[in-house]
N, C-alpha and C positions, 0 to 999 in steps of 0.2 A: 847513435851507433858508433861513431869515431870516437867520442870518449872514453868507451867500455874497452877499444882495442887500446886507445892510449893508455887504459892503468893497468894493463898486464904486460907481462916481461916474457920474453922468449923461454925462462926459465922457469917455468911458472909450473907446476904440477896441477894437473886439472882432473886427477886421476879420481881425485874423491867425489868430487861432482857428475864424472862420467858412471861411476860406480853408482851412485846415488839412481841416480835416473835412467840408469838400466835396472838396477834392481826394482825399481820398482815397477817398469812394465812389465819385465820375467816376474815379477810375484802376481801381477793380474793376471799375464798367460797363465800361471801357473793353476790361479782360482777357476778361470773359463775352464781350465784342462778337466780340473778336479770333477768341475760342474759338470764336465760333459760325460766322463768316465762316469760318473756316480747315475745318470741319469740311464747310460746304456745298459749298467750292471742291473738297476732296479728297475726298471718301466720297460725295457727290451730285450735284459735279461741274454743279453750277447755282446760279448767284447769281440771286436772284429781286430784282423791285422794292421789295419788303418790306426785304431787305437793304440796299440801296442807299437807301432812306429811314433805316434805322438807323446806317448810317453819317456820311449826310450832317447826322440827330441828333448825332449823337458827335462829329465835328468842329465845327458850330456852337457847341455848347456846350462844348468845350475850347478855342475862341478867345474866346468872349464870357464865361467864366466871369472867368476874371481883373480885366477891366476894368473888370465890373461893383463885383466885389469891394474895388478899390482905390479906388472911390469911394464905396461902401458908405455909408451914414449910420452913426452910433454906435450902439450894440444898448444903451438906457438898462434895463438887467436890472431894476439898483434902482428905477426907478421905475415899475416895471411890474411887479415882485412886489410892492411893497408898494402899489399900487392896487386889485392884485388880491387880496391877502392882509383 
């Protein structure tokens, strides 16, 4: 674990790796979402306002995921294990 914070620098951009691995748990919410929506529309044949607030979840945060991201501040790992350590 102390080697991983020694090879990173305070100025390190971590943005793309944070990107990365949100994107991809929002794209699994996204699929649960999908699944769950398709399942009310066809088998219960009623979209409730429950629904329709988890969607307008799921599109809020798949437009403002990005943006935030790209401006992200730098993730200083190294100096924050070894403050912590």
């Amino acid at each position: 674990m102390a080697d991983s914070a020694a090879e990173t620098t305070p100025d390190e951009n971590r943005g793309p790796q944070i990107l990365a691995v949100c994107g991809s748990l929002v794209g699994l919410s996204m699929v649960v979402v999908a699944l769950r929506i398709w399942v009310r529309a066809r088998m219960v044949q009623h979209i409730g306002t429950d629904d329709w607030t988890i969607i307008g979840a799921m599109v809020r945060l798949r437009l403002c995921q990005y943006p935030e991201l790209r401006g992200a501040p730098r993730a200083h790992s190294g100096i924050i294990c070894s403050a912590a350590g």
